[in-house]
ZAMARGU-4260 file (C-alpha; in steps of 0.2 Angstrom, whole numbers, plus 5000, padded with zeros to 4 digits):
<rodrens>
0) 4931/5072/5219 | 4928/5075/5203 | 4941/5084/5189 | 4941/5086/5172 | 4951/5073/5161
5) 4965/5077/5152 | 4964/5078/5131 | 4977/5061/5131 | 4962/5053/5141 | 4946/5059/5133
10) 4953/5058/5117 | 4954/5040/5118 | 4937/5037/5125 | 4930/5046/5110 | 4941/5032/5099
15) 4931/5020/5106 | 4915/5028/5100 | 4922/5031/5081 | 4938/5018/5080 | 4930/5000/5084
20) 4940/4991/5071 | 4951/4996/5056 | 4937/4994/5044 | 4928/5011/5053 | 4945/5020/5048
25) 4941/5013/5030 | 4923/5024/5035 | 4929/5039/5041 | 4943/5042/5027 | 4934/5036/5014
30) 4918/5049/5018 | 4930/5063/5020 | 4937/5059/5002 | 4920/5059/4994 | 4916/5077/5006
35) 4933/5084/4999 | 4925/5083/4979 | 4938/5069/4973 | 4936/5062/4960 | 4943/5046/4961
40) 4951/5037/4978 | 4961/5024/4982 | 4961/5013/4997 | 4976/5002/5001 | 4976/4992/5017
45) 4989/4980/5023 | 4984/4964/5033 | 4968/4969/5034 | 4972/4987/5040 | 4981/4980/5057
50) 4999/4986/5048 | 4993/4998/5034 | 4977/5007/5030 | 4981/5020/5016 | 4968/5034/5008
55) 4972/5044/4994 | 4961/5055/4983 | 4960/5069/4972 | 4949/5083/4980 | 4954/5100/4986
60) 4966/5096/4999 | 4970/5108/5015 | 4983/5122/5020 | 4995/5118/5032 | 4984/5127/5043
65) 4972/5118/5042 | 4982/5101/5040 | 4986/5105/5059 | 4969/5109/5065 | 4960/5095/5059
70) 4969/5085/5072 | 4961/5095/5085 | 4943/5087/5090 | 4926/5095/5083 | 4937/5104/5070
75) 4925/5106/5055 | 4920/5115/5040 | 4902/5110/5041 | 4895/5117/5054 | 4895/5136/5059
80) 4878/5138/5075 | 4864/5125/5078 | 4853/5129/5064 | 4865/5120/5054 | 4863/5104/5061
85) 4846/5102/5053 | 4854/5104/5034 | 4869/5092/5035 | 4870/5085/5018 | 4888/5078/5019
90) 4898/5063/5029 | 4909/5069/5043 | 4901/5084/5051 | 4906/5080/5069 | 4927/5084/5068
95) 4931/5067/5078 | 4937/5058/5062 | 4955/5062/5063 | 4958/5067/5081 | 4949/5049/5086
100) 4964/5039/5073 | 4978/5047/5080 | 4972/5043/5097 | 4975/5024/5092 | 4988/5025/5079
105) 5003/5031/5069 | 4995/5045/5056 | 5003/5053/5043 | 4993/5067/5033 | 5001/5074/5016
110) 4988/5087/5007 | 4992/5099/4994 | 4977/5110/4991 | 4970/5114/4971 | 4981/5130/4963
115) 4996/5129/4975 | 5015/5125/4969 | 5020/5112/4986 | 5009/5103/5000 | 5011/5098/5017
120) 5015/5083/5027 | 5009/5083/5046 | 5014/5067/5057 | 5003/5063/5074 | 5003/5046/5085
125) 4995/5044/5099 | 5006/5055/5111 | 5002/5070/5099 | 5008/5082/5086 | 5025/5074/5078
130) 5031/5086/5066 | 5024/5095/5049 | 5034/5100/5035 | 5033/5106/5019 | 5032/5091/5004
135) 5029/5088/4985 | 5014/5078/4981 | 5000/5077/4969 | 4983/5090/4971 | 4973/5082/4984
140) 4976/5072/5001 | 4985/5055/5005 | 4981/5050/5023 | 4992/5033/5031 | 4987/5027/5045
145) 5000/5015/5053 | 4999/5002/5067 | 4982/5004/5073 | 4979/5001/5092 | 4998/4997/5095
150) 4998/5009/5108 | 4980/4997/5116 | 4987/4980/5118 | 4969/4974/5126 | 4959/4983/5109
155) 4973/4976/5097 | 4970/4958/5105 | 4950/4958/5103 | 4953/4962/5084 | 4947/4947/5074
160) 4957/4937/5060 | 4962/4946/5046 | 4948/4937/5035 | 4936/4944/5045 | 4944/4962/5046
165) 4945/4962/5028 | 4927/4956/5026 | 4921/4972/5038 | 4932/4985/5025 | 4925/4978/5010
170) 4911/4981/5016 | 4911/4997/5022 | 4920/5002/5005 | 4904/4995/4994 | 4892/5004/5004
175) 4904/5021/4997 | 4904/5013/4982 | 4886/5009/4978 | 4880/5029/4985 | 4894/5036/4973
180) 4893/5028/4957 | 4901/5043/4948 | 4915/5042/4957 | 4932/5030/4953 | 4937/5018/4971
185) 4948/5007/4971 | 4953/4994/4983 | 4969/4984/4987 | 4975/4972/5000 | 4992/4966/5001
190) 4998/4973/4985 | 4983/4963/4975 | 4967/4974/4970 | 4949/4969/4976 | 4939/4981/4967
195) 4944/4994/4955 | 4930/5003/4949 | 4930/5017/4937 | 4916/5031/4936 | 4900/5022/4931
200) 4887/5032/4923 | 4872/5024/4931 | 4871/5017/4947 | 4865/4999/4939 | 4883/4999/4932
205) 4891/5001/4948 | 4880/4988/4955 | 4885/4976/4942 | 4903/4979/4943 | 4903/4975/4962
210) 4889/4960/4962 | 4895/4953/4946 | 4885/4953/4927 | 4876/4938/4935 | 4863/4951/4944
215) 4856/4960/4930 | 4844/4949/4925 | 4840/4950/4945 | 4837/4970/4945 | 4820/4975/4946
220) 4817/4995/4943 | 4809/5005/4959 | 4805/5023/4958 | 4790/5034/4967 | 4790/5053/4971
225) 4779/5059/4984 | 4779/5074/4995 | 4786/5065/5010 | 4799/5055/5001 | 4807/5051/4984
230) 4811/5033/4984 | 4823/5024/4968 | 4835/5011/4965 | 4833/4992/4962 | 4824/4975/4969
235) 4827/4957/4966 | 4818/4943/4956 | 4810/4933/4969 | 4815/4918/4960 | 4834/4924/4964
240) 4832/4926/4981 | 4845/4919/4991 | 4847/4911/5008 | 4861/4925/5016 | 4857/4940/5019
245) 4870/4950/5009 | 4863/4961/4997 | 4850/4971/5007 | 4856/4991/5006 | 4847/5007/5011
250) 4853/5024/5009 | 4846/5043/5013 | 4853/5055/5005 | 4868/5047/5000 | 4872/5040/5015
255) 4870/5020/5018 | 4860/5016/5034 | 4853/4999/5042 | 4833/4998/5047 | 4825/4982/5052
260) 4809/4991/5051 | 4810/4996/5032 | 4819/4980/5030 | 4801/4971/5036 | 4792/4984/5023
265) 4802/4977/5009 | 4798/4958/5013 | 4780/4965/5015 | 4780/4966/5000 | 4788/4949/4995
270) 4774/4941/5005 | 4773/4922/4997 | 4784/4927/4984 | 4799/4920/4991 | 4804/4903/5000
275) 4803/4906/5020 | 4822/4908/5025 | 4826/4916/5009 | 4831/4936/5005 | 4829/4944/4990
280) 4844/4959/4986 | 4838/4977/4985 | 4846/4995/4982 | 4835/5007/4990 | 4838/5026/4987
285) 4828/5038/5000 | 4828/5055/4996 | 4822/5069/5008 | 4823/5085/5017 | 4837/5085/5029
290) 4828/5092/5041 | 4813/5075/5040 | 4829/5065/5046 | 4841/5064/5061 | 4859/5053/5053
295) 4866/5059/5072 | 4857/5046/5083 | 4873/5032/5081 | 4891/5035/5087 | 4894/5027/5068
300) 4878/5035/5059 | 4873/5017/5053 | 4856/5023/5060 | 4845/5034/5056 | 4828/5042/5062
305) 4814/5049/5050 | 4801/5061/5054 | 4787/5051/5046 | 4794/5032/5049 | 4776/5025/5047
310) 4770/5034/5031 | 4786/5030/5026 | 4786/5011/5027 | 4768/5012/5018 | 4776/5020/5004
315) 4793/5009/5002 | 4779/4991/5004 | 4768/5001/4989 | 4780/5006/4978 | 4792/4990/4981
320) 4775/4979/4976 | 4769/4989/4962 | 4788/4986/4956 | 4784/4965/4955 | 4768/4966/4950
325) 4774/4978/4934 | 4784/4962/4929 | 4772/4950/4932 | 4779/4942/4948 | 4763/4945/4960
330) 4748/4937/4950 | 4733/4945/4948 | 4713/4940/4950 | 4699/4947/4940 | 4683/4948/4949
335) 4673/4957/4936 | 4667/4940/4927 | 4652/4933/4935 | 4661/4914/4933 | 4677/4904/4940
340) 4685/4891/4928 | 4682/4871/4929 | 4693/4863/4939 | 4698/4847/4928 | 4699/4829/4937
345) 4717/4823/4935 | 4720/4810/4922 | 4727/4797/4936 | 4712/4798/4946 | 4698/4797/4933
350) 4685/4783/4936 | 4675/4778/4923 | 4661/4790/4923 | 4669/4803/4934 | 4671/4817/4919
355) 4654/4821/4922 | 4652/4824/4941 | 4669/4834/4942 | 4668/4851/4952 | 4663/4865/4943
360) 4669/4877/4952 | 4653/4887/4953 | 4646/4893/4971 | 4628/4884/4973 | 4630/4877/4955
365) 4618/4860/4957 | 4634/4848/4954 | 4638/4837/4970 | 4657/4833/4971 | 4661/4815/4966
370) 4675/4812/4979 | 4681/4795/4975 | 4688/4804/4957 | 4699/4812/4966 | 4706/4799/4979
375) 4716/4785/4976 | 4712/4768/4969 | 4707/4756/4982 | 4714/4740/4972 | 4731/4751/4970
380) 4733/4757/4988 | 4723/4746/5003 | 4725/4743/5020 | 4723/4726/5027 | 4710/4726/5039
385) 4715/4713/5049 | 4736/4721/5047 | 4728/4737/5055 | 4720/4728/5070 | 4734/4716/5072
390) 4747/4731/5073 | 4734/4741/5084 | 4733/4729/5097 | 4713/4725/5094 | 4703/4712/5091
395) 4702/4703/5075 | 4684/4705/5071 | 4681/4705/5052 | 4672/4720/5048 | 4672/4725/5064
400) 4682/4741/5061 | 4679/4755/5045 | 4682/4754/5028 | 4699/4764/5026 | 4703/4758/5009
405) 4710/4774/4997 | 4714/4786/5011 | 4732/4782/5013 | 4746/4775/5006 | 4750/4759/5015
410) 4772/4753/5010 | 4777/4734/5007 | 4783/4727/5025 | 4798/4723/5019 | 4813/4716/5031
415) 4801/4718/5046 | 4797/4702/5057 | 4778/4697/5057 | 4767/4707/5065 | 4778/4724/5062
420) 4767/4740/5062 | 4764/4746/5043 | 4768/4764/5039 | 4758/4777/5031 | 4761/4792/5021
425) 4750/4805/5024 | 4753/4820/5008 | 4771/4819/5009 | 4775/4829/5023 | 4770/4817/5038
430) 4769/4798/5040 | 4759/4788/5051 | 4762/4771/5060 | 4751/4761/5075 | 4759/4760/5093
435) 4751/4753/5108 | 4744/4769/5113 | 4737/4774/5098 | 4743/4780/5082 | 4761/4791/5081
440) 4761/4804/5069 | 4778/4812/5063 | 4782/4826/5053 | 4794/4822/5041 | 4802/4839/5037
445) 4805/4842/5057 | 4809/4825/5059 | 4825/4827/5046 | 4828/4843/5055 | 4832/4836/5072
450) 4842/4822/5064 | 4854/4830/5053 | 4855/4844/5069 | 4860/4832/5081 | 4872/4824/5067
455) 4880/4842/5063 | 4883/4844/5083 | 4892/4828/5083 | 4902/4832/5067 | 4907/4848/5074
460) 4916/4840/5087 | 4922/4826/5077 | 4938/4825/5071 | 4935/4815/5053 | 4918/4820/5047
465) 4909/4813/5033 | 4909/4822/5017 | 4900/4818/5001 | 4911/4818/4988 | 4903/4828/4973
470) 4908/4818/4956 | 4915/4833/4946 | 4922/4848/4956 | 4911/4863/4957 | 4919/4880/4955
475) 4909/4894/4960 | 4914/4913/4961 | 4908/4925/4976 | 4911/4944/4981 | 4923/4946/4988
480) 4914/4949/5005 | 4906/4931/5003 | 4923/4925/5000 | 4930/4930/5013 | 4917/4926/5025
485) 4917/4909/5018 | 4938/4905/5018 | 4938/4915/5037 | 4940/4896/5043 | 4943/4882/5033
490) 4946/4871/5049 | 4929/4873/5052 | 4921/4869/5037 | 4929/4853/5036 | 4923/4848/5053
495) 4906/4849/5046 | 4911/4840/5029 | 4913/4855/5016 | 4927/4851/5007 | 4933/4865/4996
500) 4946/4876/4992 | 4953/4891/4988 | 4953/4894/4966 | 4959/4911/4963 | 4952/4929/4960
505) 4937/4924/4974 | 4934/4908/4967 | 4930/4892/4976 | 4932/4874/4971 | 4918/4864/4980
510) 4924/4843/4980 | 4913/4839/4994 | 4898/4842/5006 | 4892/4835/5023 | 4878/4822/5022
515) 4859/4829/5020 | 4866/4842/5004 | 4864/4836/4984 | 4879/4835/4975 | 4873/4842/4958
520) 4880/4857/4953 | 4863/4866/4957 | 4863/4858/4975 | 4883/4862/4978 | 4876/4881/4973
525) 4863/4882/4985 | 4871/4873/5000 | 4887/4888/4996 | 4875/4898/4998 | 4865/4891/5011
530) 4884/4889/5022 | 4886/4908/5020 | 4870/4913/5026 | 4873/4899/5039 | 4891/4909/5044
535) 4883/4928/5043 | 4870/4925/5053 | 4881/4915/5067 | 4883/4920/5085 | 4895/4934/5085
540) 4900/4931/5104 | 4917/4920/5102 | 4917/4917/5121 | 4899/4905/5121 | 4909/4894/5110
545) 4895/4880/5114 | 4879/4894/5109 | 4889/4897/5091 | 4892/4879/5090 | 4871/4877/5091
550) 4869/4891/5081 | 4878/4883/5067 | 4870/4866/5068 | 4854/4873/5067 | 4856/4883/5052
555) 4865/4870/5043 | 4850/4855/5047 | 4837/4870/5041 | 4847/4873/5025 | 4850/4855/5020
560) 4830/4850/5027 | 4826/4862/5014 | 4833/4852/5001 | 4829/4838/5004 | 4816/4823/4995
565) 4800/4820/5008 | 4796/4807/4995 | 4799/4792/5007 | 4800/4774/5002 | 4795/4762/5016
570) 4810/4757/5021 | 4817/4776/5023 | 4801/4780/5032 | 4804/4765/5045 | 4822/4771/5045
575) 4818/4790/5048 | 4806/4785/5062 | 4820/4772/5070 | 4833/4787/5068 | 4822/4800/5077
580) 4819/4789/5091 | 4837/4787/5092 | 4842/4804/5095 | 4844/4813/5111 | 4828/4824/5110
585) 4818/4817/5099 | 4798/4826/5100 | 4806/4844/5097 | 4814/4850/5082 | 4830/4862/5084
590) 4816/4877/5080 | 4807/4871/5097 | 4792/4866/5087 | 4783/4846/5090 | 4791/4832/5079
595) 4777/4820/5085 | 4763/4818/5093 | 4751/4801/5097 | 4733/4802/5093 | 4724/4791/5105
600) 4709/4784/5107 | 4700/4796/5115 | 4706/4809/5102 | 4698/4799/5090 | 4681/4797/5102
605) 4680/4816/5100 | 4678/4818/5082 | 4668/4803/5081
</rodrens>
């Protein structure tokens, strides 16, 4: 039979849409600050908004009317008929804000509107209105919200630890922040401020003064006008791109927004600038017609939908390219000269006489290309003919097999018993040894991947781990996000060999790293940054603890890999290949890509 739900019942179910954790409270006030025309707010949270989540600002403040209507759902100043829907310029249009936090928690709301003697102080929980009485205060609003979801056992349960919580507020308050440079936030948890930025004049400034002075050698201008859009703001040095994906923001019409589509538009435009893995940060500004977007397609208005999505990414790929190539990061080619530059023969590989049939590099230019300048020395690097057939299994027939001399790099058999299978190192990235069925070719950089993979999995399940001590303690200093993120679970983090600790004011002191990571201070840098990326981009879903487990290891063998030498002595090579064998899947990487493959004889018949 159907019936209509009570206001207790509905009003809970539209919580859930608005009220997922305290960090969307952070949203939701903080937004109707900055429609209210403050000035300056303040945010004050208490164990990561579980106890106290505290908003205080200086705009125009309500009457006690008003103060008691705007408890009631779709109570709003914004919107009068339909028409006005297309024009919404501001935050919190929908009226849900308030109604949907005293569904969930204790709310106190004192306001005192601009030009009036005394204020008002209205008190709602979740069974509905409390009181309101006149009070003394300041022009403007103060909002407490107290005890969120203590009425919801099961929602308080799922909330996470109050590191991650914390992380989630910082983050919705920079994204305020960044949009609203010329206005004063502050941000304090537990009696102890995070942020307190004052009005910034330009939005580089703000920037600065939430990323750190560090970025502004990083910034990168980016501006374009066109009829459909008005794009501004900032890109990143290429050569500062970072492994996490941390500083990547886009906003329309002052209002921050996530898109994977534009995101791909801006790596577009990156294309072989930066490493594969790696982000570079930008700050992109979209100013348009109201009526060209819809900012009402989420329940939290993190996504958005534009009228002209594919002109659009065009434009932001254009504008964001014409930006690197301004200073000099995308090179250019000039094919108005009817010539291409010598190529010079390396000094290393010069023979006597080879300065005179080096490559021109002119198409159809006469010269043949004297190939033996340009490869190794045969009395430096030889292959015993009679090692090779030995270790293949043939026959020893001098002569009976092809000159190979020069075309590899054959290592000293050192510690193998006789008749051991010599390695070679073919350009760095894969090394070559003889088997019985032919000849096993492995990719180094794939090879290490599935090793130190394998490694991690074990470690994280290990109760003593081994960690590299680094020789001088490394301290390093993150956003506060970052920070966060990274002290979320220390316990963790040992299990995999990260030693470090907590420093102060979102400081770290790195004294050690797990096996596979450099213990300069260049390399402790990177391998921070390469664990954050490692710990944001991990499986969210706590309950496939063996999935996030995976997860973890496979990011971690990627980021060390990335760092590591291919440059192989002999004995290494041997070891690496012996290693790989050892492990319990050793033809695949952790990516799902070959870390082997035997060319046989018949392969060899084919191209012969």
């Amino acid at each position: 039979m159907l019936k209509i739900l009570p206001p207790n019942i509905s009003n809970l179910i539209a919580a859930g849409e608005v009220v997922q954790r305290p960090s969307s409270v952070v949203k939701e006030l903080l937004e109707n600050a900055i429609d209210a025309g403050a000035g300056s707010v303040s945010v004050i949270v208490e164990d990561a908004g579980k106890t106290l989540i505290q908003v205080i600002d200086d705009g125009c403040g309500m009457t006690a009317e008003e103060a008691r209507l705007c408890f009631e759902r779709h109570a709003t100043s914004k919107i009068s008929d339909a028409s006005d829907l297309d024009s919404i310029m501001t935050y919190g249009f929908r009226g849900e804000a308030l109604p949907s936090i005293a569904a969930v928690a204790e709310v106190t709301l004192r306001t005192r509107r601009k030009g009036t003697e005394t204020g008002t102080e209205t008190v709602f929980t979740p069974s509905g209105f409390v009181s309101q009485e006149e009070a003394a205060m300041p022009e403007g609003t103060n909002i407490a919200v107290r005890n969120i979801f203590y009425s919801l056992p099961a929602r308080r349960k799922f909330l996470k630890s109050d590191n991650t919580e914390l992380r989630q507020i910082v983050a919705e308050f920079s994204h305020v922040a960044l949009c609203r440079p010329e206005v004063g936030v502050r941000l304090a948890h537990n009696g102890k401020d995070i942020y307190n930025l004052k009005r910034a004049n330009t939005l580089k400034q703000r920037i600065l003064e939430i990323e750190g002075k560090d970025m502004v050698k990083e910034l990168i201008d980016v501006s374009t006008s066109t009829r459909i859009i008005t794009v501004s703001g900032f890109v990143g040095n290429p050569q500062d791109a970072r492994r996490s994906a941390g500083n990547q923001y886009f906003f329309v019409n002052g209002r921050y927004f996530r898109s994977p589509y534009f995101h791909k538009a801006v790596m577009k435009a990156y294309d072989k600038l930066v490493p594969e893995g790696s982000y570079p940060s930008y700050y992109l500004f979209f100013s348009t017609a109201p009526e060209n977007v819809d900012v009402n397609i989420h329940p939290s208005k993190t996504e958005v939908k534009f009228d002209n999505e594919t002109e659009i990414f065009e434009i932001l790929t254009a504008v964001v390219r014409e930006a690197l190539g301004r200073n000099s990061f995308i090179p250019t080619i000039d094919f108005d000269h009817d010539f291409l530059p010598d190529i010079p023969v390396p000094e290393q590989f010069r023979r006597s006489g080879a300065g005179q049939t080096g490559y021109s590099g002119r198409p159809g230019s006469g010269k043949r290309t004297d190939y033996g300048a340009i490869l190794p020395d045969p009395h430096v690097f030889s292959v015993p003919s009679a090692q090779v057939q030995q270790s293949a299994g043939g026959e020893d027939e001098a002569g009976s097999g092809p000159d190979v001399d020069g075309y590899g790099q054959i290592f000293e058999d050192s510690g193998m018993s006789a008749g051991g299978a010599g390695i070679v190192r073919i350009s760095n990235r894969y090394i070559a040894t003889p088997m019985r069925s032919g000849l096993l070719i492995v990719d180094v950089r794939r090879a290490q991947e599935r090793i130190f993979y394998e490694r991690y999995l074990r470690q994280l399940d290990d109760s003593s781990p081994i960690s590299h001590q680094v020789l001088f303690p490394c301290e390093i200093t993150l956003s506060p996000e970052r920070y966060h993120l990274l002290m979320e679970d220390p316990e963790r983090l040992r299990r995999l060999g990260f030693d470090i600790e907590p420093a102060g004011d979102f400081s770290i002191s790195v004294k050690g790293l797990p096996e596979g990571f450099g213990t300069d201070d260049e390399a402790v840098r990177r391998a921070v940054d390469d664990i954050v990326a490692a710990l944001m981009d991990a499986v969210p879903d706590a309950l496939d603890k063996a999935a996030a487990r995976e997860d973890m290891a496979r990011k971690l063998a990627r980021s060390a890999v990335s760092g590591a030498d291919l440059h192989l002595s002999g004995d290494e090579a041997r070891l690496l290949v012996d290693t790989l064998f050892s492990c319990a899947e050793p033809e695949i990487s952790p990516s799902g890509r070959k870390c082997m493959f035997i060319l046989t004889e018949q392969d060899i018949e084919k191209h012969l």
